[in-house]
C-alpha positions in Angstrom: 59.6 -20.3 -29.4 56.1 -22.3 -29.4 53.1 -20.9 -30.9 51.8 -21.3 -26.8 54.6 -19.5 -25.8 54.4 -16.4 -27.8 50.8 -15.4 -27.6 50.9 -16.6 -23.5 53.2 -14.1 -22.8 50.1 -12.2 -21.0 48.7 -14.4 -18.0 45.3 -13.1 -18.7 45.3 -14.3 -22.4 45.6 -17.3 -24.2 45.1 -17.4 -27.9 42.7 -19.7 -28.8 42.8 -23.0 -31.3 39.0 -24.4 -30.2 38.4 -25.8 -34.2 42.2 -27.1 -35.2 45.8 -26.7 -33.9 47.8 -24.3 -36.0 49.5 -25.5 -39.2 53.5 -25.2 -38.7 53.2 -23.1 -41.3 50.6 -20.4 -39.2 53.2 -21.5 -36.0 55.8 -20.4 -37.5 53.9 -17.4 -39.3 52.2 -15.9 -35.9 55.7 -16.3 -34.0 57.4 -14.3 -36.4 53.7 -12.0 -35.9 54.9 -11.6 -32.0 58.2 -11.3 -32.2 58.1 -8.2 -34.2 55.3 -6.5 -32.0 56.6 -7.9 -28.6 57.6 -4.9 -27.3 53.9 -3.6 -27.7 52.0 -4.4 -25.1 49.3 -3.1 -22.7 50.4 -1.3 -19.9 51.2 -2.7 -15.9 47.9 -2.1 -14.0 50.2 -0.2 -10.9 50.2 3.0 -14.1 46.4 3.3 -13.9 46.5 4.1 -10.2 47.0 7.8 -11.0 44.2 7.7 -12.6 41.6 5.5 -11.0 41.6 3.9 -7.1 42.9 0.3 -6.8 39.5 -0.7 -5.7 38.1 -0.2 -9.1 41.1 -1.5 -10.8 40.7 -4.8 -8.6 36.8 -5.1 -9.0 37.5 -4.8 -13.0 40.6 -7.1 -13.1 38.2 -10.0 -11.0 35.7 -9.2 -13.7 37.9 -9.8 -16.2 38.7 -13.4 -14.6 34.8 -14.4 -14.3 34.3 -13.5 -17.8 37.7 -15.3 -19.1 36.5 -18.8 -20.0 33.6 -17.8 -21.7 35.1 -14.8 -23.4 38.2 -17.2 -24.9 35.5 -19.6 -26.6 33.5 -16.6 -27.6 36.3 -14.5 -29.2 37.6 -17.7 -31.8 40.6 -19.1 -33.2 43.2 -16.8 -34.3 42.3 -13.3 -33.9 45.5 -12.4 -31.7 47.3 -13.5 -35.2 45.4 -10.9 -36.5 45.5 -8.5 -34.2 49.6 -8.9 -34.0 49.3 -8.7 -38.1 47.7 -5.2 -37.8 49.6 -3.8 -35.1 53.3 -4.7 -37.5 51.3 -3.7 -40.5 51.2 0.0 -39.0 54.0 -0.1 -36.5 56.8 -1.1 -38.8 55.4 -1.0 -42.3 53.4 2.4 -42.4 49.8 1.3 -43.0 47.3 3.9 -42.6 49.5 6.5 -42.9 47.4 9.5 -43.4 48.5 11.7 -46.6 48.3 15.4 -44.8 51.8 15.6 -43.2 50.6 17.0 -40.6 49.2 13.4 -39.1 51.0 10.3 -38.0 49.9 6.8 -36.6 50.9 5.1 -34.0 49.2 1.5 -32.6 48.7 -0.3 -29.1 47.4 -3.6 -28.0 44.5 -2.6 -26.2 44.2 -3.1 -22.3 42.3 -6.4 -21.0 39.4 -5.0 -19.6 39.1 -3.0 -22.9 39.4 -6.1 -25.2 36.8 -8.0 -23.0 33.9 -5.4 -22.3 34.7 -2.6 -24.9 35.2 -5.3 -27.6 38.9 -3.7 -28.8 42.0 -5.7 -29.4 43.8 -2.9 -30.8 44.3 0.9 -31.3 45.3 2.9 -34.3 45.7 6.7 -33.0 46.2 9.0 -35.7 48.0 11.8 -34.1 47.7 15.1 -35.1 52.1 16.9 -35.1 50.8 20.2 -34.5 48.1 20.2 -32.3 48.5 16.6 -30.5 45.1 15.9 -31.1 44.7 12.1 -30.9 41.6 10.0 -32.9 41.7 6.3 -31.7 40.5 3.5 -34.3 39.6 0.9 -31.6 39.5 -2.6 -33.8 37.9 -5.8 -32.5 39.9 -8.7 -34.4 38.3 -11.9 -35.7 38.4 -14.8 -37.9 35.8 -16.1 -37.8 32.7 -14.7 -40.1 29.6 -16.1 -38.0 30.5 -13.6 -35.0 31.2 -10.5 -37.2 27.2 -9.6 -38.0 26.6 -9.3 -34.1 29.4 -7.5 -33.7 28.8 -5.0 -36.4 25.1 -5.1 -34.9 26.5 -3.9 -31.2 28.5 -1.1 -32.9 25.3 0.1 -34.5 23.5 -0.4 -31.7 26.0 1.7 -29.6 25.3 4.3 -31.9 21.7 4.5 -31.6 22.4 5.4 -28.2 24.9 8.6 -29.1 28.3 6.3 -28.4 31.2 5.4 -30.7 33.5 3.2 -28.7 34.3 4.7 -25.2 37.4 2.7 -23.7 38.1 2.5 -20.0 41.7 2.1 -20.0 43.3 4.4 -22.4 47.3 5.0 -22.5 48.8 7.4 -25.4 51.1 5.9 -27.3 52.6 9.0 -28.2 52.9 10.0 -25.0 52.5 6.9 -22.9 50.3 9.4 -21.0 47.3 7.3 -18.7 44.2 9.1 -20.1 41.7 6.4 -19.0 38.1 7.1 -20.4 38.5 7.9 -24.3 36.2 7.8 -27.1 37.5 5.9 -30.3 36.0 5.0 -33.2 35.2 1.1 -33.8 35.8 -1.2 -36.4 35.6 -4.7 -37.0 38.8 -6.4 -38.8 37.6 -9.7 -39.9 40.3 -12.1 -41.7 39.2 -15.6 -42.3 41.6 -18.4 -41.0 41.3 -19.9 -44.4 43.1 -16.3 -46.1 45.0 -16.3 -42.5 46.6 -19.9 -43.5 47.4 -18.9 -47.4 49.0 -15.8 -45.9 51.3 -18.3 -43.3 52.7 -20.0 -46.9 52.9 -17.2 -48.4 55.3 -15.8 -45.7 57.3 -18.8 -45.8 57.9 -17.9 -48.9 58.5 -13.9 -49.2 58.9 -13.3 -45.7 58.0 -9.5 -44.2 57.2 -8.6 -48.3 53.7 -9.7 -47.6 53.1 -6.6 -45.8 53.7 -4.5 -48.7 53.2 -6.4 -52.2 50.7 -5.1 -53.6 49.3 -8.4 -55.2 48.2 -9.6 -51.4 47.4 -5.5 -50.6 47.0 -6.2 -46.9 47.1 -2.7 -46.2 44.6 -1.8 -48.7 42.1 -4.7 -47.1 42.5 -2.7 -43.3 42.1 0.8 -45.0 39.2 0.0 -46.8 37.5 -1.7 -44.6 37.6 0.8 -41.8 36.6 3.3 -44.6 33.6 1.0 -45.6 32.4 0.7 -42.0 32.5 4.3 -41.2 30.5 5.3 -43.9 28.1 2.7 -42.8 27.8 3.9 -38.9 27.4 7.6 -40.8 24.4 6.0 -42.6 22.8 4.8 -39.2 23.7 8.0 -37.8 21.6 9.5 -41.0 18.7 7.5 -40.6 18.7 6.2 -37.2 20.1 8.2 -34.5 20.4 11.8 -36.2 17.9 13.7 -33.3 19.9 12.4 -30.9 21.9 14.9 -29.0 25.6 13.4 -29.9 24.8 13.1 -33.6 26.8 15.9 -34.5 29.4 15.5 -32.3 30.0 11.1 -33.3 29.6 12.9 -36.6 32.1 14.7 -37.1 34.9 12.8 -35.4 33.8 9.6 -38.1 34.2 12.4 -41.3 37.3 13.6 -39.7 38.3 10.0 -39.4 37.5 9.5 -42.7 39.1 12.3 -44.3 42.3 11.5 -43.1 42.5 7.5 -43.9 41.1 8.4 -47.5 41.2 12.3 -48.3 41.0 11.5 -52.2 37.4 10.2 -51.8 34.2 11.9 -52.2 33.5 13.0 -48.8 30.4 12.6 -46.6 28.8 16.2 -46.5 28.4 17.0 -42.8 24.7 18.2 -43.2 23.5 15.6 -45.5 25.2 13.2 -42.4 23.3 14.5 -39.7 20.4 16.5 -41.6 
């Protein structure tokens, strides 16, 4: 299977090579990425007609297609790599498994129109067993380190104005439920193609182990980076947006997030977050 093959499988995405063509090394390395997450994959449009009329699904599938050329040279060489690397990472090798029992995770490639206007390649739900609560991790994938500062800017800028990550086209994955409008929390995953190559040799070499030696630590890059960047968007919260009516309530769904991807850590005090 070619490299084109595997991440064309969805006619409204392409992955992108704008800089350099993939080593055979990465070709062989990102195949391998999609053959073990093929079977996750965004939902058929026809399921969101429960939800919302076809005439909105049709004005925001054309919207999509305006926005595709420019989006594919905006969103950089790669990131579907890592996006596919995250989603195996937690669907077949338990990253960011939260330590209270009582939670699992579960992941899904995030719909199109979410990945091109909410900024999201992926979700990580962690899923409460008892109550079904659900907390989405909505993670924009890149590669490349010149975009990452304006996209950390538009989070923060979001949450000046009292929103996390609202997505338009939310499906359970532990239900497979259509929910539609959901709030998430959003991080930025950004892998540089350079570490994205070394990791290709070093798969030809150990295969699926790079997902859990702990001398690469993949898992413990994506944890503490999402921990990293919530406790920044609770700092802007702090000091930026804490009279603003949703303060409390973006508040506590980052702490709660927080908690449960890394309980053993001195935790943000919910007054000192919003005081």
């Amino acid at each position: 299977m070619s490299i084109e093959h595997s991440f064309g499988g969805n006619p409204e995405k392409q992955l992108n090579f704008s800089e350099r063509k993939p080593t055979s090394e990465e070709a062989i390395f990102f195949d391998a990425l999609y053959q073990e997450t093929a079977s996750i994959k965004p939902a058929n449009w026809n399921e969101y007609q429960a939800t919302y009329p076809i005439s909105k699904i049709d004005k925001d599938r054309a919207s999509i297609r305006e926005t595709q050329t420019q989006f594919e040279t905006y969103s950089g060489e790669g990131s579907e790599a890592v996006t596919r690397l995250i989603t195996a990472g937690v669907d077949q090798h338990n990253w960011l498994k939260p330590s209270n029992s009582d939670w699992d995770t579960y992941v899904d490639i995030a719909n199109r129109f979410d990945d091109v206007f909410r900024g999201t390649d992926l979700i990580v739900v962690l899923h409460n067993k008892k109550t079904n609560e659900e907390i989405p991790i909505a993670i924009d994938t890149t590669t490349s380190e010149k975009y990452l500062p304006n996209k950390i800017a538009k989070t923060n800028q979001d949450i000046k104005h009292g929103n996390l990550r609202n997505l338009e086209y939310y499906i359970s994955p532990v239900t497979d439920k259509v929910v539609g409008r959901k709030e998430a929390v959003a991080i930025v995953a950004s892998y540089p193609r350079a570490l994205l190559t070394e990791l290709a040799l070093q798969y030809k070499h150990i295969g699926e182990k790079i997902f859990s030696d702990p001398t690469i630590n993949l898992e413990h890059w994506l944890r503490a980076e999402i921990i990293r960047q919530i406790e920044s968007q609770l700092q802007v919260i702090k000091t930026e947006a804490h009279n603003h009516r949703d303060a409390t309530r973006m508040t506590n769904l980052l702490l709660q997030t927080h908690e449960l991807l890394q309980p053993t850590s001195p935790a943000f005090n919910k007054k000192e977050a919003t005081d």
